[in-house]
N, C-alpha and C positions, 0 to 999 in steps of 0.2 A: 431384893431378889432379882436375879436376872432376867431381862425380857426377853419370851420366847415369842416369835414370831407368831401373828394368829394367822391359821388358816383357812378360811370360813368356804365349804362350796361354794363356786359362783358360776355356776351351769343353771343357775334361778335365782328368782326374785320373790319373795313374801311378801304381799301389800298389806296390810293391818289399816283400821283405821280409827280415828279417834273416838269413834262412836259409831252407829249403822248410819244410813242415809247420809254418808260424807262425800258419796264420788268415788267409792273404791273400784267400781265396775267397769265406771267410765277410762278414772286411771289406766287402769290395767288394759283394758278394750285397746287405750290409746298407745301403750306402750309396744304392745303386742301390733298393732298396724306400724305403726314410726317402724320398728324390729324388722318384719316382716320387709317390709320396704329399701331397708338396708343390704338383703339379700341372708338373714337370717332363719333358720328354719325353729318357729316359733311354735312350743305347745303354750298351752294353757290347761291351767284345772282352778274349778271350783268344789273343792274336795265339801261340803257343807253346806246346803242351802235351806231356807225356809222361806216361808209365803210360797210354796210352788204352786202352779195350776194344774188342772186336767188337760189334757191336749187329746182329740182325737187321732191326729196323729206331728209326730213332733219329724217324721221323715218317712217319704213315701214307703209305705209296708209296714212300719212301726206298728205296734198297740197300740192303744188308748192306756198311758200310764202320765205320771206328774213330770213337768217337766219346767225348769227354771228359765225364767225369760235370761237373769244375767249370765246363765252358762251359754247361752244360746248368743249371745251378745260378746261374749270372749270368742267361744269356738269362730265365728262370724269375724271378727275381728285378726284373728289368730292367720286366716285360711288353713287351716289342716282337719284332715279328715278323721283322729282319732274319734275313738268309739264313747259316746255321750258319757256308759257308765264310769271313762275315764275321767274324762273332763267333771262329771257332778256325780259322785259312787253314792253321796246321802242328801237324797231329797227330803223334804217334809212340806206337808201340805200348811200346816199351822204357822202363819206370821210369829216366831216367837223363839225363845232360845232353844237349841239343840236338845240342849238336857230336856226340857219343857215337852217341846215336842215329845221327845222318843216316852212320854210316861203317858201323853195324850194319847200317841198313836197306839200304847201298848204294846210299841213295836219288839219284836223278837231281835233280845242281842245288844247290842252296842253300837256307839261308833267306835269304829276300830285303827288306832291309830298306825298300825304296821301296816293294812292294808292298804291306807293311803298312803304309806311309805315308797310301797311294793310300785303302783300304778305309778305314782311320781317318776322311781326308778326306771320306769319302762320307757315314761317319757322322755325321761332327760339320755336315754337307750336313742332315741330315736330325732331329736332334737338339738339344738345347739343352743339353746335356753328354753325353759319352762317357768311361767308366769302363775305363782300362784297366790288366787283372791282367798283370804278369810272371810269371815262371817261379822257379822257387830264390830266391836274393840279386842282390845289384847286378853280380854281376861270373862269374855263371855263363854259360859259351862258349853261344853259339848254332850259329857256324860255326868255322871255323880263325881267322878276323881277327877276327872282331865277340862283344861279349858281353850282357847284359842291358841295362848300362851305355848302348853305342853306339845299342838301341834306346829308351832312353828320351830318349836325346839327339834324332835322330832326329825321333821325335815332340814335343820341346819343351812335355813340359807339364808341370806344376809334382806335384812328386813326394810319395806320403803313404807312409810306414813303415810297416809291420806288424813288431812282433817280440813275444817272447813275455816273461811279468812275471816268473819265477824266475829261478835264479839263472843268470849269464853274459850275459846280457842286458846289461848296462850295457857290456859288452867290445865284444860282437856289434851293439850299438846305434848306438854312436860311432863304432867304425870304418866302419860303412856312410853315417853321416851325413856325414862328415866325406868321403870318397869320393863322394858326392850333390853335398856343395858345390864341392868341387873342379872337377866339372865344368860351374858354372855355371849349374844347373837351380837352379829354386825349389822349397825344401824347405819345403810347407806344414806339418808335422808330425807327431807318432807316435803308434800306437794298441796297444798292449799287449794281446797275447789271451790266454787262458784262463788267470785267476788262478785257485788253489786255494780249493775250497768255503771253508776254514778257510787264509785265507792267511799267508805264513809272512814272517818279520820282513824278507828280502828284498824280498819282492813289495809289502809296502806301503809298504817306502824307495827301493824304483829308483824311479819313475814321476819323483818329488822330483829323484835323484842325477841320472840320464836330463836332466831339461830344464837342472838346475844346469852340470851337465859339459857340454851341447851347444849350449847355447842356442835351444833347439826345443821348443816347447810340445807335451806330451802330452794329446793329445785326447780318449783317451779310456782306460780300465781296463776291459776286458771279462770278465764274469765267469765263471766255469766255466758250461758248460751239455749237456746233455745232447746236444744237436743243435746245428745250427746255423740258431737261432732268429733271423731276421733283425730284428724288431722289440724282441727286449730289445738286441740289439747295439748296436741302432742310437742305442735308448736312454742306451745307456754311452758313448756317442760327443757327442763336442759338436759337432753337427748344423750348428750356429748358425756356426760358424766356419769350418768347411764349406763352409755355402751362401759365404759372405762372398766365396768363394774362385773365383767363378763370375763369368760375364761382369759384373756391375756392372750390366749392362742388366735391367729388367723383362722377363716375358717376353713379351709384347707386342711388343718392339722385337725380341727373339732372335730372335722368329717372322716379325718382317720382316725381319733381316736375313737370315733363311734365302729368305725373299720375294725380297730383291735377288740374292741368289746365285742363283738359280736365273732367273731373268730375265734377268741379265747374262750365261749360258751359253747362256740361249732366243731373245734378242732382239739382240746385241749383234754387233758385230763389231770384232775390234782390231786396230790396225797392229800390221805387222810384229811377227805372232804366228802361229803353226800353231793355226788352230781346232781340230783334231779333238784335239791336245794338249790346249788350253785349256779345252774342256768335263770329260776327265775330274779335273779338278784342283778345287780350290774355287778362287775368285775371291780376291785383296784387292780390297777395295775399299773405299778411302780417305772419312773422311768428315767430316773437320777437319782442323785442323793450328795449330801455333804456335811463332813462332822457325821453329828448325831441326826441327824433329821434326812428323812426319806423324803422324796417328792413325785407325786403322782402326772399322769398324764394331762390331768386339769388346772397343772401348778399348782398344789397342795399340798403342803407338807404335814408331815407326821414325825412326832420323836420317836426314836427307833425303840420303843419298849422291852424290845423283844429279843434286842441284838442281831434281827434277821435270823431268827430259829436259833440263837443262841454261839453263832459263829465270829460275831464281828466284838473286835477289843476297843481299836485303837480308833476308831471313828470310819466314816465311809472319804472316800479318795483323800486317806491319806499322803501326805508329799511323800512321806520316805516311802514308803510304800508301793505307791506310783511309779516311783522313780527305780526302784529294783525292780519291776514288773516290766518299765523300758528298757532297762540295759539287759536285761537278764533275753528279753524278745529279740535283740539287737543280737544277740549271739548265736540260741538255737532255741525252739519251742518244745521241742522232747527229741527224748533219745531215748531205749529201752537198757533198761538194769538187767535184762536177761545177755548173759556173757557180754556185759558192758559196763560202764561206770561212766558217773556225768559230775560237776565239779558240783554245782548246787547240792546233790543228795549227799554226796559225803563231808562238807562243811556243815549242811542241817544235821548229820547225824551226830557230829563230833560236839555242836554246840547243845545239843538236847543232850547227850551224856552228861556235860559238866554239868547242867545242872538240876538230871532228872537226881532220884535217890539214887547212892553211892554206888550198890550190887549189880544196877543194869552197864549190861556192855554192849547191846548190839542192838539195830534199828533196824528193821524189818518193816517198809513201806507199805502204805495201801492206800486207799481214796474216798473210804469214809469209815465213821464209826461204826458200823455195822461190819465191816470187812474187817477191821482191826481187833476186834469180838474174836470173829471167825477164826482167822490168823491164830491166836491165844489158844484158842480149844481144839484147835488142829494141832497147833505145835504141842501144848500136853499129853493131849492123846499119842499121837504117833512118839513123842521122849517115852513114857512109859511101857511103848509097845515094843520099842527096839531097844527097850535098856532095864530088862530083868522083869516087869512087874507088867505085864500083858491081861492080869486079869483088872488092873487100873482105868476101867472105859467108861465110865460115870462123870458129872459134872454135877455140886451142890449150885443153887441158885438161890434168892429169895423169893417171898412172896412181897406181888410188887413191883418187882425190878423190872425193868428195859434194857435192853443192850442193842438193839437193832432189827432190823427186818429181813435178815437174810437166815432161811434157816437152821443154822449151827443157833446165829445169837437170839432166835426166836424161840429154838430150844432151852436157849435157859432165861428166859423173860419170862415175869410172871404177874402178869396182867392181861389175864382171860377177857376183856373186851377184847384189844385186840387183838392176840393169842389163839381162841379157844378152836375158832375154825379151822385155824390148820392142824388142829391135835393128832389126825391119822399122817402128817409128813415127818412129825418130831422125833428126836431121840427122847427117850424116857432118862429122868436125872431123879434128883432129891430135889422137894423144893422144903424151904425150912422158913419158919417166920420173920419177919424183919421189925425192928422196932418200930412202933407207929404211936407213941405216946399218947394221942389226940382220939385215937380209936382203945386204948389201953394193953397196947400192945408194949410190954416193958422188953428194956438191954435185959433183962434178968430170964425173960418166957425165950426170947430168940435163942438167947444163948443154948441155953438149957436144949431145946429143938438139936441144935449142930453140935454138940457132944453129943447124943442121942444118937445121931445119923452118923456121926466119926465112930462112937463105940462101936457101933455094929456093924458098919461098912467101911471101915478104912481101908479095907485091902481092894474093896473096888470105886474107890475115888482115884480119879486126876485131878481135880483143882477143884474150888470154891472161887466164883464169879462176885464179884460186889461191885457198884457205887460208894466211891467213899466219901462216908460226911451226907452225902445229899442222892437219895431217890428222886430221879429228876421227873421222867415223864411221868410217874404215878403221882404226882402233886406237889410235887419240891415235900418230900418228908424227911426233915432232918432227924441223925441219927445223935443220940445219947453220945457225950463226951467218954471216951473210952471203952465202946463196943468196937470199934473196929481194929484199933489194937490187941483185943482179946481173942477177934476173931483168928487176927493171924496167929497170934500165939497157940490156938488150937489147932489150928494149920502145920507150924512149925515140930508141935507135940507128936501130931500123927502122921508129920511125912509128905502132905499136900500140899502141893502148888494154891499159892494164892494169886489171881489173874483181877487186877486194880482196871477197872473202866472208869479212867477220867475224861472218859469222850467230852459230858458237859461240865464238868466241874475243874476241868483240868488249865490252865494260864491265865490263874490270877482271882479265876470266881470268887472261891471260898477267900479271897483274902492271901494266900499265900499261893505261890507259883502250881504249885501240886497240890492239892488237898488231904493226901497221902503222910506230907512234910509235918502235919497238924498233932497227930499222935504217931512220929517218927516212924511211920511202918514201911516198910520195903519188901512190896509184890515179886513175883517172881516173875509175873508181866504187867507190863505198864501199858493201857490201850488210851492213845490220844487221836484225836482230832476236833471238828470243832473250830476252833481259836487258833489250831495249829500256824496255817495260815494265815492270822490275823481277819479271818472274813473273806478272802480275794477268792481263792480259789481251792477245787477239792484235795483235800492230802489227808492221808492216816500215818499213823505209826505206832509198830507195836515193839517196846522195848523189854529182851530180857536180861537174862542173864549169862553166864559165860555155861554154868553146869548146863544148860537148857541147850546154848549151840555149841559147845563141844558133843554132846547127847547124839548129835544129827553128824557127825563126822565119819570120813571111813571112805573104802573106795569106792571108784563108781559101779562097782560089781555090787557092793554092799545094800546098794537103795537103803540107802539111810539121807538120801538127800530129802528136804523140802522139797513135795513137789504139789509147790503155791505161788500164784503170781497174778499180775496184773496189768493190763497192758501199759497204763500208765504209769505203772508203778515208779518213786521217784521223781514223778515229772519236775522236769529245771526251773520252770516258770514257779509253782506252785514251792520248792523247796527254796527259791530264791526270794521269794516272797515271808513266806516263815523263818528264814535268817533273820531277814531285816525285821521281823517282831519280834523276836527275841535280843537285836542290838536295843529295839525301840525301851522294852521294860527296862533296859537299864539306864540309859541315855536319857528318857524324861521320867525316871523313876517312879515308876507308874506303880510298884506294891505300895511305897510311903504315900505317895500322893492318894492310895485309895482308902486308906484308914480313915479320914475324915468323912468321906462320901458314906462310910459301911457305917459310921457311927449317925451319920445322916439320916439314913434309910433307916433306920433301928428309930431313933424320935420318929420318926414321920410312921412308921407300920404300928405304932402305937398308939395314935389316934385312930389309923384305921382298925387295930383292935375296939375300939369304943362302938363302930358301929352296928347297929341291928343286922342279922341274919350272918354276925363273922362269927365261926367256929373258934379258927385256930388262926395264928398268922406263924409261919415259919421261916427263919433268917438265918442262910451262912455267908458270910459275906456280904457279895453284891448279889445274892440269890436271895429270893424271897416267893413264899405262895401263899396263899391267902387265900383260906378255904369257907366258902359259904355253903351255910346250912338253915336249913326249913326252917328249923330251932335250934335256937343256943343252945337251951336247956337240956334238952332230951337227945343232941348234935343228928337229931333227924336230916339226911341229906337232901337235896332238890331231887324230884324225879329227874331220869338222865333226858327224857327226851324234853324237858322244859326250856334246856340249853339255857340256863340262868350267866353258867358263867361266859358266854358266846353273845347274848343278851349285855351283859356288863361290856365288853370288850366294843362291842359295835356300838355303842354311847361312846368310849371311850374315842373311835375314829373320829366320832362327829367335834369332838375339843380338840383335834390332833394331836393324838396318840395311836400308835398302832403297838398292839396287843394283841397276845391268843392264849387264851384261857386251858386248862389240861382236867375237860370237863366241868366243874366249879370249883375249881382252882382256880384265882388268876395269878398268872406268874408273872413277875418284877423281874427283869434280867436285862437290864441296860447295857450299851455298853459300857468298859471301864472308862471312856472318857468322856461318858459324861456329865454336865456341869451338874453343879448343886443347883442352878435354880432350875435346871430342868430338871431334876431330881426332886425337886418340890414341887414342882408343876406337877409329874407324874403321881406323884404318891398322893396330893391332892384330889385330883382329878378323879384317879380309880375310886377315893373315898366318896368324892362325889356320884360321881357313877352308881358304885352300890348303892349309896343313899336310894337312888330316883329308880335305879329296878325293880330294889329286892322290896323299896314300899310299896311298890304298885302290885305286887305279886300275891 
């Protein structure tokens, strides 16, 4: 398989150590001074402690509450003034393991491993490293499920050993390393504490045997010492190897990225996203990319899972791609299609003809899938209203569907999450069922539904809106092999305009250029964007047919003109760019070369059929959704506010992937160029994924 780069956080360090009383305190104490020293702004946390004392007061004003001498000894070490509950959120008074404790104390609740996610986040918000001590070894309980283990997973950040230089060490060393790799973390290396004044013939052969047998460099040999003197420690430590291990950025840049993050939670606002969520979290925020793989502000990369919302084909800074976006800039950056013409829009439109379906003549620009909606059910309505049939003012939809967020295409969307609020702006349509096999909803009950709605209303339809082949936002639900041919033929029967949104399904998803091409149907409009562009930049286009723009002809006395537009409408940059993906499909024959990949994806969603809590898995193409439920059995769903599949997705960041789930959905939507081993990495990883949420749930 091919090797995909790892990208492990490295805005922190995880000390673990090969048993408790090894020097993890000290370690860290000393790393965090050397750090500090370097001109570093260093947190610390000791998310877990026990053995803690009473303190009458742990800082002037404080309670009398428990309070850990070793968090006292990082913060100390550290110099930063976070607030204690950050630095130690679980104390216990009881020398003894986590789990243990919390049944001695009776205490109310858990430890909770998102919460010390959360605080971490904040840190590393605030900080250009955060240092974080565990408790005992790798594999000491926290609660009943979770161990040391699961929180350093958790927090995803590349792990340092403590253990001690006499003898069993070499036992106790491996086995923990060896258990670190297994689970996929990055095992920066090991630090050996308190060798003997006069060391003895073990202590100065393991440090050798240790990196021979593990293949883990040992850092450092720390000497016997009276106290726990942070600057000879730090000394016996190879500091240098250390730093290496740290964001790669100057810190200059760390300090603006902490700059962007805190701006983007101050100034910004996201789609369809819960702000008050979104502020306590840290941001990603993307800040390159290439091929397939995204890369974040902390040098991190992520495989594009998602295609960047479903836009990007051909990979990120494509050459040819690039290269039309320079010459094309080199000329003019826009010009208006309003009483103008530019050479880019009429080259894109003449190549989208050849090879949309046969019927469409003419291309009618705009800048996203939502306007290209709009576009369609503007143009139906007003042909019907200036060409005989004026009582034509209706729009069929399904249940389900998406088409966009601008009122025309919100009117015919039909997915009441998030729909229902605008119900006093909408027009009133038909809505009619859509196949959903998985809920039992058959091609046989939809159908039935739109002959229904045709027999008794045909005289007040304009058109019937669909996805063809694939409901994208409502959870990738694929449609029955030959409903949407039927559909049109009902269409055809009674007279109505059929209006094909292949916003997301449309260059190359489903495996063929058009997903339309599949059962030969030919819309009377074709709404594209999306991929139009190959990813670069905003473009729509809404293709119909000749009856449709002859319909709108006549003088200018007549107002029969379109009167739709947009300022960018066209844009040169954007159509010159979509050119050159549509040379590219054929130039690196991108539909044959994607056959293997879709038969790829197809083994690989089959295993992840096998796992606990998957309903259904759905597959066109390079499209795929994979729906989890409460119960197989009974296909019970996750309640929606558990965010199980938002849960699944942000596991998935931490092995670099990036994903966004459509509720408890997670959607597969790569782009088309990418590799099969990252195509196996991916399908893997989400399996893994589900595994470690939907168990814990």
């Amino acid at each position: 398989m091919e090797k995909v780069r790892s990208r492990q956080p490295l805005n922190g360090i995880f000390v673990t150590g090969t048993d408790t009383e090894v020097g993890k305190t000290a370690v860290t104490a000393a790393l965090a001074w050397a750090l500090r020293k370097k001109g570093y702004s260093v947190g610390v946390m000791k998310p877990v402690a026990t053995g803690c004392r009473m303190s009458a007061r742990f800082k002037p004003g404080t309670p009398r509450e428990l309070f850990s001498e070793d968090a006292r000894i990082l913060l100390s070490a550290s110099g930063s003034n976070d607030p204690i509950d950050w630095v130690n959120p679980y104390r216990f008074e009881a020398p003894v393991a986590p789990s243990v404790a919390l049944r001695e104390t009776a205490a109310a609740g858990t430890i909770s491993l998102q919460r010390i996610k959360t605080i971490y986040q904040k840190l590393a918000s605030l900080h250009d490293i955060v240092l974080v001590e565990g408790i005992g070894g790798w594999a000491v309980p926290l609660n009943e499920k979770q161990s040391v283990e699961a929180m350093a997973r958790c927090l995803n950040l590349p792990v340092l050993v403590v253990g001690r230089a006499g003898l069993g060490t070499i036992n106790h060393t491996a086995l923990t390393v060896e258990a670190i790799q297994n689970s996929g973390l990055n095992l920066l290396g090991i630090v050996l504490n308190r060798i003997s004044r006069k060391p003895s013939l073990a202590e100065k052969t393991n440090p050798s045997e240790i990196s021979r047998i593990t293949g883990i460099p040992v850092l450092g040999v720390v000497p016997a010492l009276a106290s726990a003197d942070s600057k000879k420690i730090a000394a016996a430590i190879n500091m240098r190897a250390i730093e290496k291990t740290l964001r790669g950025l100057p810190r200059t840049q760390q300090a603006a990225a902490r700059r962007l993050s805190r701006l983007d939670r101050k100034k910004l606002w996201h789609p369809f996203t819960q702000m008050q969520e979104w502020e306590q979290q840290e941001p990603l925020i993307i800040e390159s990319a290439e091929g397939n793989l995204l890369r974040d502000i902390h040098g991190r990369d992520y495989i594009d899972g998602v295609s960047s919302l479903w836009v990007n084909l051909h990979g990120h800074r494509h050459p040819a791609l690039d290269a039309a976006l320079r010459r094309q800039a080199g000329k003019i950056a826009h010009s208006t299609l309003l009483g103008a013409a530019n050479v880019p829009s009429i080259e894109l439109a003449e190549a989208l003809l050849k090879v949309a379906p046969k019927n469409l003549s003419r291309v009618f620009y705009s800048d996203s899938g939502s306007t290209a909606v709009e576009i369609a059910l503007k143009m139906a309505f007003q042909y019907w209203q200036q060409n005989g049939r004026p009582k034509r003012k209706k729009f069929v939809h399904f249940v389900n569907a998406y088409h966009g967020d601008t009122i025309g295409s919100v009117s015919v969307g039909g997915i009441d999450l998030f729909h229902q609020v605008y119900g006093p702006l909408l027009f009133k349509g038909f809505k009619v069922p859509a196949p959903y096999l998985y809920r039992g909803i058959t091609a046989e009950m939809s159908l039935a539904a739109l002959r229904s709605v045709f027999s008794k209303h045909a005289n007040e339809i304009a058109a019937v809106v669909v996805e063809p082949l694939v409901q994208g936002a409502s959870g990738i639900i694929t449609q029955p092999k030959g409903w949407l041919k039927k559909v049109e033929q009902l269409c055809r029967r009674y007279g109505i305009f059929l209006i094909a949104d292949e916003v997301a399904v449309g260059f190359g998803r489903t495996g063929t250029l058009f997903a339309c091409e599949q059962e030969k149907v030919k819309p009377d409009f074709l709404c594209l964007a999306k991929g139009i562009s190959g990813g670069y930049l905003p473009l729509a286009a809404t293709l119909t047919t000749e009856q449709v723009y002859r319909g709108f002809l006549g003088s200018h006395a007549s107002l029969r003109t379109f009167f739709h537009g947009h300022s960018y409408t066209g844009n040169p940059l954007a159509c010159a760019v979509g050119l050159e993906s549509l040379k590219i499909f054929k130039q690196e024959r991108i539909l044959e070369r994607l056959k293997p990949k879709i038969r790829l994806l197809e083994k690989e969603l089959r295993a992840i059929k096998k796992e606990d809590h998957v309903g259904d898995v759905r597959q066109r193409g390079l499209i795929a959704g994979v729906e989890l439920v409460k119960n197989t059995k009974t296909k019970e769903p996750y309640p929606w506010e558990q965010k199980i599949g938002a849960q699944v997705c942000q596991r998935l960041r931490s092995y670099g992937i990036l994903m966004r789930p459509l509720g408890n959905v997670i959607v597969i939507l790569p782009p088309l160029s990418i590799s099969a081993g990252q195509l196996t990495m991916l399908c893997r990883q989400t399996a893994r994924a589900i595994r470690e949420i939907c168990t814990n749930e």
